[in-house]
N, C-alpha and C positions, 0 to 999 in steps of 0.2 A: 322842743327837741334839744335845747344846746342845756338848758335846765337837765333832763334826761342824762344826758353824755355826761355832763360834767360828775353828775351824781353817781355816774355806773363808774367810772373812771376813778371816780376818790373808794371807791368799795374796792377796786380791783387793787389799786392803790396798797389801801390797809391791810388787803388780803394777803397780799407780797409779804407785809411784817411778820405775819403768824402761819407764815406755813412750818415754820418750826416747833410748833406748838403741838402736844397730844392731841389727837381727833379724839371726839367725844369725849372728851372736859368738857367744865365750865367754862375755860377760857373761852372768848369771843373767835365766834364762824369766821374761817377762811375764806367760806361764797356767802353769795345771797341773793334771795331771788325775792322780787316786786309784783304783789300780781294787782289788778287794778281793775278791781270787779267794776269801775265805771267808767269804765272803756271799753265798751264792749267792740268787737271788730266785723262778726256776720255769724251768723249759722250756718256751724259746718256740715255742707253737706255730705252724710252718708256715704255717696258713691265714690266719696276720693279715695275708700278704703276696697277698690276695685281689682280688679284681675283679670289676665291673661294668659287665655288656652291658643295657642297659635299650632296648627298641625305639624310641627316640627320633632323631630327625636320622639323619643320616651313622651310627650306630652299626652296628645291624644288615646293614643293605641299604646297599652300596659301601661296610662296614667289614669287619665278618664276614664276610657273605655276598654273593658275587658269581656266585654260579650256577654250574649244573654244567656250560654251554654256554658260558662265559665266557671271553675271551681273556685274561684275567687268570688266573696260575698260581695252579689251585685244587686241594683234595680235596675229592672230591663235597662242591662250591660251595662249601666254606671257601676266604679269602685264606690262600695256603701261606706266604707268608710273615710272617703273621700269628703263626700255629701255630711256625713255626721259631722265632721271638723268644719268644714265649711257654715253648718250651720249654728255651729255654736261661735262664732267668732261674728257673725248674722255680717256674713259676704252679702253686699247689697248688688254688686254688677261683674258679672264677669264678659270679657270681649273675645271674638275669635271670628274666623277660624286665622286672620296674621295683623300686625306681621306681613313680612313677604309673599308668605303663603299667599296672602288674600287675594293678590295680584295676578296670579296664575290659575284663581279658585273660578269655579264652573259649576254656583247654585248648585244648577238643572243635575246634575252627575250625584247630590249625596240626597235626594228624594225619590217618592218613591219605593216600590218594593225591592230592599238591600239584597237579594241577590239576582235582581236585574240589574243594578249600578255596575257602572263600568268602573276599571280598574285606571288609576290616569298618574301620570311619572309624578311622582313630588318637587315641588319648587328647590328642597336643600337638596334632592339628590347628589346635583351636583360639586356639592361640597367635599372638601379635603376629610371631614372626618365622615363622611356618609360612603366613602367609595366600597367598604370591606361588608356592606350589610346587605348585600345580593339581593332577589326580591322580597323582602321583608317590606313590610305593611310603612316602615319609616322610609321605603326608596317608592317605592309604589304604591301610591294610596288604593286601599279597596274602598273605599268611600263608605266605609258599614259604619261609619258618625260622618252625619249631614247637618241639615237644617234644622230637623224633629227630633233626634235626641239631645241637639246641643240647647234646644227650649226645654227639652226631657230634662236637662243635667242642672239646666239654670234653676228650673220648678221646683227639683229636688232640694236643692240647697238654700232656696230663699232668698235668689239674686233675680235681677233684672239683663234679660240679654243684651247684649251691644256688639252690635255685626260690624266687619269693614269688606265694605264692598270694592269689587273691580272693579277700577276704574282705568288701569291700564292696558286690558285685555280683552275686555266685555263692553259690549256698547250700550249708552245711555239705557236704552229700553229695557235691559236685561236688569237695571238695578230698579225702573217701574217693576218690572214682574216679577222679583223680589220681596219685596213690599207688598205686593198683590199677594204673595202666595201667603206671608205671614200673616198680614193683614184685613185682607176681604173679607168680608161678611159671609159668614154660614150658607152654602148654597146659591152665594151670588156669581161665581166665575168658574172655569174650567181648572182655574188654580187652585181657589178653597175645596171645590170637589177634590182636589186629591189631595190638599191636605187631610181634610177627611176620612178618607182613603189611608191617610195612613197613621190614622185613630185621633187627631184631633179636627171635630166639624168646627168650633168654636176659633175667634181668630186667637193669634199670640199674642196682639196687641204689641208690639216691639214698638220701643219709641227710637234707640240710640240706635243711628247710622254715622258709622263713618264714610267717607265718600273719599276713596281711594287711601293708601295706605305710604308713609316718604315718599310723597311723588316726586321731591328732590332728586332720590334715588333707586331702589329697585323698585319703586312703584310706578316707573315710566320716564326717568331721568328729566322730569320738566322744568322751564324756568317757570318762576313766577307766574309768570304772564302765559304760558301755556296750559299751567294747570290750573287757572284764572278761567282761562277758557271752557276747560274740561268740565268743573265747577257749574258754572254755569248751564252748562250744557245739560249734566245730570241732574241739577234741579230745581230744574226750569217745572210747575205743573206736577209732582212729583204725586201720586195720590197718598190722602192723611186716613181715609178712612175713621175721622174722627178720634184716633191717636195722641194727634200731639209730635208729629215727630220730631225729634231734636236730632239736626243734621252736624255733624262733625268732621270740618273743612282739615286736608292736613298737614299741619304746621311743620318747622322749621329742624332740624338735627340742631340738639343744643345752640348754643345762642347765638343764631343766625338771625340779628333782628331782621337785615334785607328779605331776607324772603317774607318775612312777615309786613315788612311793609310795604312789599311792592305787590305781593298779592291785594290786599286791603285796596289800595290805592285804585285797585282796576275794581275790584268789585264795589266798593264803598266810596267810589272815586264818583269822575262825572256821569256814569249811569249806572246808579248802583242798581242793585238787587237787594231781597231779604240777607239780611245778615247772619251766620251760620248761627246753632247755640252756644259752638265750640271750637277752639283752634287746638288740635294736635300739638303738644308737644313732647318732642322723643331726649333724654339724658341717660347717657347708659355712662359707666366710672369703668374703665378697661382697666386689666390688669395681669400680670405673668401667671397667679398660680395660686390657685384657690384653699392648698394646705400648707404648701411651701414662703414665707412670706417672714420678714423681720419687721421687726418694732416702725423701722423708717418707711419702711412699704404697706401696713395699716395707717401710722399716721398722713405718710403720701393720697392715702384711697377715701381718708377721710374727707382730705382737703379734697381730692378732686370732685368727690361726690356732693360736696356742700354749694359747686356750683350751679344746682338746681335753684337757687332762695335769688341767684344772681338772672336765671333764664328767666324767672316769671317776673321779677319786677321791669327788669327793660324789655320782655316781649307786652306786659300788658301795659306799659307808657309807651312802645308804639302803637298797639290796638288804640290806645285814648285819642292819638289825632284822628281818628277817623271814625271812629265807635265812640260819639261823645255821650252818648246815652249808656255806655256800658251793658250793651246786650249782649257779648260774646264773652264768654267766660274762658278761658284756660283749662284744657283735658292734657293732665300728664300721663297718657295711654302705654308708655314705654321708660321705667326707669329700672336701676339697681345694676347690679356687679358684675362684671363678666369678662371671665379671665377664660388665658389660652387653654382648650380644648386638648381632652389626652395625657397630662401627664400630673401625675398624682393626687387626681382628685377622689379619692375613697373606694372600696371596694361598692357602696351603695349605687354607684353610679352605673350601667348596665352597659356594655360598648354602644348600644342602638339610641341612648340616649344624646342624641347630638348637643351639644355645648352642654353636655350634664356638667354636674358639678357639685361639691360637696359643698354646705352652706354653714359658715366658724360665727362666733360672736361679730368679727369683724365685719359682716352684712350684716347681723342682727342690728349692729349701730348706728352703718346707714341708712338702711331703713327706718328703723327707727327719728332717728333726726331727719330724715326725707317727709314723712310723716308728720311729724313736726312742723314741718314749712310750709307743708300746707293747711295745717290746724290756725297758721300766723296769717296766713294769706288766706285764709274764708271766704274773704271777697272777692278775691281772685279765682280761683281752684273750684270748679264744679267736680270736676270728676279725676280720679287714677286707674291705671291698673297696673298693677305691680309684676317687674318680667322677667319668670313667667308663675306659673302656677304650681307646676310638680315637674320633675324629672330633669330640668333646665337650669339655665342661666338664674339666680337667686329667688329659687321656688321655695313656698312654704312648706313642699311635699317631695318625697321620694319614693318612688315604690318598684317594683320589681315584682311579677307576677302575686304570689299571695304574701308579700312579704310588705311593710308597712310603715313609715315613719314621719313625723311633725321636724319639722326643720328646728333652729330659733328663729326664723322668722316667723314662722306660726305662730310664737308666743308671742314675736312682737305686736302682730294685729290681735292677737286676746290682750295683752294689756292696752292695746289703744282704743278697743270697740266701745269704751265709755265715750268718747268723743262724739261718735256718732250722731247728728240733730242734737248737740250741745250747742251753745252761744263760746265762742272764740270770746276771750279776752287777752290787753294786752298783759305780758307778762315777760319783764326785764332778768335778765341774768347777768351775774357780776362776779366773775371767779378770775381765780390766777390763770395768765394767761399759756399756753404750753405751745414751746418754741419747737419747731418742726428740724429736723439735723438731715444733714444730707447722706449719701449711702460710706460717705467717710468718716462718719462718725462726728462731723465739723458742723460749728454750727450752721442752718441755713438763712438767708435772710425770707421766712416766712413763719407766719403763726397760726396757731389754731385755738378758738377759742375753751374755755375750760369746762366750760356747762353748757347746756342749752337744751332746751324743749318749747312745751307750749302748756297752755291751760284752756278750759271750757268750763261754764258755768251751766247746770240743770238744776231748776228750784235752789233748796238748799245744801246741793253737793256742789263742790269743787274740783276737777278733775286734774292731776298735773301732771306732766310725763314730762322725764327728764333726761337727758343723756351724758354721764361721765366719760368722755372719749380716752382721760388718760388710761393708758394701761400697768403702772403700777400704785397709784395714788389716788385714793379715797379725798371725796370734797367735804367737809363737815360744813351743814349747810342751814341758815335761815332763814324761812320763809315766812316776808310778812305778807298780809291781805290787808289789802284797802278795801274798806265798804262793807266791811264785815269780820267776823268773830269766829276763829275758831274755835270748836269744841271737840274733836275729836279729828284725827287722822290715822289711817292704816298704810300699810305700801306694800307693796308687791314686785321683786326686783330679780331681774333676769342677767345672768351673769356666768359666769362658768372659771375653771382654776386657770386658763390664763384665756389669751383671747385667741387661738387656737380651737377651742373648746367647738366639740360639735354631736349631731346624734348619730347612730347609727339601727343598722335593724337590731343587732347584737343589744344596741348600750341604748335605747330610745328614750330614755331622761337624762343622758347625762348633763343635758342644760336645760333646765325647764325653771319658772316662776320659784320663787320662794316669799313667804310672809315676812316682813321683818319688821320691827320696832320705829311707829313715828311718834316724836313727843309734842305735847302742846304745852306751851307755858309761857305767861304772860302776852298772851294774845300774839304767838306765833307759832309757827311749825318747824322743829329743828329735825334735823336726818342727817346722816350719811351717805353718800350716795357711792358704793364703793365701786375702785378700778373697774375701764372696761366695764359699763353697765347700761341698762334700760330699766328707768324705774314708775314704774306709777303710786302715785300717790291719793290717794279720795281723804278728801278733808270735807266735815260735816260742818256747815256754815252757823 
């Protein structure tokens, strides 16, 4: 490692001399990036590239679902083109129904024949931006999306369900019978009967449960040691039905390592129990104002958002004292942007969309580098879901009855879905570094790094995705490979005319992928990587 440091340090070094130099000369790159095809780090799994439908605003009801009588193009009342995007970006898991939601959620109320479901108050009603939407389906749930469409929704799209059960409000038995109803064998219980009943005999086979939802906070305000308890209690005996379940204990709000280690302590302590698959981790990057925003307040959103790379390494060196076998993986179920509600977030945004929001390059790049960190952390990171899905806090989607749009986030998960079941390798970055200034224009004492992504290795492709944070300066950049030869490289670079930049129903490309020019020459790969950018690269090995 100090060999490493020293090495990235003298590049960052040199870099400093030639940033006066023309980009795209001869003259020698300003960055440089290390990749080390023989280091390999784990196989990343697919489902970090996950997602979150929580029954909140606009998500569900005129995002999801729009009914089976709707003149909006649906499958039994999924938005079809919802489903279509989803599946060409190949969404491996999406989670729901919260979230908060989850905690006030009552199975038993979204099964069954939908217009026998009872109508039941929503958990955000009571929110400052929900008071003005009278009984609309976002204050009042009619429960017409339950349990069966939201397997309906997942089937359609090519994802694996991931439920968060109640565990605040519902007692232990109700998340057996749960389980039971998705799970049971054809014809075996009064619960598969009515799945049945309500057109699937066969089970759903669901593997991911969460078991409770911030029990910190609105999911039962527990300490530790209470929801330890709870834990326990839910699944103790839980039936597998031959499954597999993979239970999802839940973790800490940003980096509270105590909670994670005084949870463990009781359960993995002196009378442990089976150890979850997964510990919940929630990072959300707050912010004022999702259009309105200066140069110091993207690079502010950067920094704060990059302390997810900080939450997984010291929550998973606390897991290691007591998880020395490394069974419990890390689920970041709750990340991304999310600024104050109501004031000028785009006309796309619909009032019933609660914390809707308009989505600029300046989320495409957290995400993006969020994504990233957990391409670096392979061996950490089983699973994401990114918060939320459409009509929300930094959704890939917005919609508004037949009206339709892909965010840039959207494009950031189409250029990262080569990752997916790749091999993680390490891969060093070395660029000049960019000094963060305070809202006086002065400078701050903090920094932000100048590059950064990740790489995966399949057969003989290379995958590399990169992230230019600066927003007026282009990195002229060389990439070498260890362990192998390049022969050919393409890129694919998403970016827009400042970092503002965003889509709407009107303008629904104004930031979408472009092709651009990578060179290969003398057994390296040179690029550009311009302002403000998310770039993928595939180099042929």
């Amino acid at each position: 490692m100090l060999r490493r440091d020293f090495a990235k340090t003298a590049v960052m070094a040199g870099g400093a001399l030639v940033l006066g130099r023309r980009l795209g000369s001869q003259s020698a790159a300003d960055s440089r990036i290390e990749i080390a095809l023989d280091e390999p780090i784990a196989t990343i799994a697919p489902e970090i590239y996950g997602h979150f439908t929580e029954n909140l605003g606009g998500v569900i009801y005129d995002g999801v679902w729009v009914g089976e009588n709707s003149p909006v193009p649906n499958v039994g009342g999924i938005r079809r083109a919802l489903v279509e995007k989803l599946r060409a970006i190949h969404a491996p898991v999406i989670r729901w129904p919260g979230g908060c939601f989850a905690d006030s959620y009552d199975w038993r109320d979204g099964v069954g024949p939908r217009d026998k479901r009872p109508r039941r108050t929503n958990f955000w009603v009571g929110s400052a931006e929900q008071h003005h939407l009278g009984n609309g389906p976002q204050a009042f749930d009619p429960n017409q999306f339950g349990t069966d469409e939201f397997v309906h929704f997942c089937r359609l799209a090519g994802a694996e369900p991931y439920f968060a059960a109640n565990l605040r409000s519902l007692p232990a038995l109700q998340f057996d019978r749960w389980v039971e109803y998705c799970n049971s064998p054809a014809g075996s219980t009064a619960a598969a009967d009515l799945r049945a009943a309500s057109g699937s005999p066969q089970p759903y086979d669901v593997r991911y449960w969460g078991v409770g939802n911030e029990s910190w906070g609105c999911g039962g305000n527990f300490t530790p040691e209470e929801y330890a308890a709870e834990y326990r209690r839910f699944t103790s005996w839980v039936p597998d039905y031959g499954v597999g379940l993979k239970l999802i204990a839940s973790g800490p709000s940003s980096d509270d390592v105590d909670w994670t280690t005084r949870f463990f302590d009781n359960i993995l302590g002196s009378r442990p129990i089976t150890a979850p698959f997964g510990w919940s981790v929630h990072n959300y990057t707050f912010g004022k104002d999702a259009l309105k925003f200066d140069a110091n307040e993207a690079y502010a959103t950067f920094k704060k958002a990059f302390s997810t790379e900080k939450i997984i390494v010291d929550n998973w060196a606390a897991l290691g004292v007591y998880d020395t076998k490394r069974r419990v993986k890390l689920v970041v179920d709750e990340y991304g942007d999310w600024y104050n509600g109501g004031n000028n977030l785009g006309s796309e945004v619909s009032p019933a969309d609660i914390f809707g929001q308009q989505i600029t390059m300046r989320d495409a790049i957290v995400t993006a580098f969020t994504l990233d960190i957990f391409n670096r952390h392979a061996d950490k990171v089983a699973l994401g879901a990114c918060a939320q899905l459409i009509n929300c806090i930094n959704a890939l989607f917005l919609a508004h009855g037949d009206q339709f749009t892909v965010t840039p986030n959207y494009h950031v998960f189409d250029l990262y879905a080569a990752h997916q079941g790749g091999q993680a390798v390490r891969a060093e970055f070395s660029a000049p570094t960019l000094n963060l200034m305070d809202t006086g224009g002065k400078p701050a004492p903090a920094s932000f790094w100048g590059l950064n992504g990740s790489a995966s290795r399949r057969g003989a492709t290379l995958t590399l995705t990169v992230v230019n944070p600066h927003l007026t300066e282009a990195r002229d950049t060389e990439v070498a490979i260890r362990g192998a030869r390049p022969t050919a490289a393409t890129a694919r670079v998403l970016t827009g005319p400042d970092i503002h930049a965003h889509n709407t129903f009107a303008a629904p490309d104004a930031v979408t992928p472009r092709a651009a020019t990578a060179v290969v020459s003398s057994g390296a790969v040179r690029f550009t990587f311009p302002a403000a950018s998310v770039t993928q690269l595939t180099v042929a090995l």
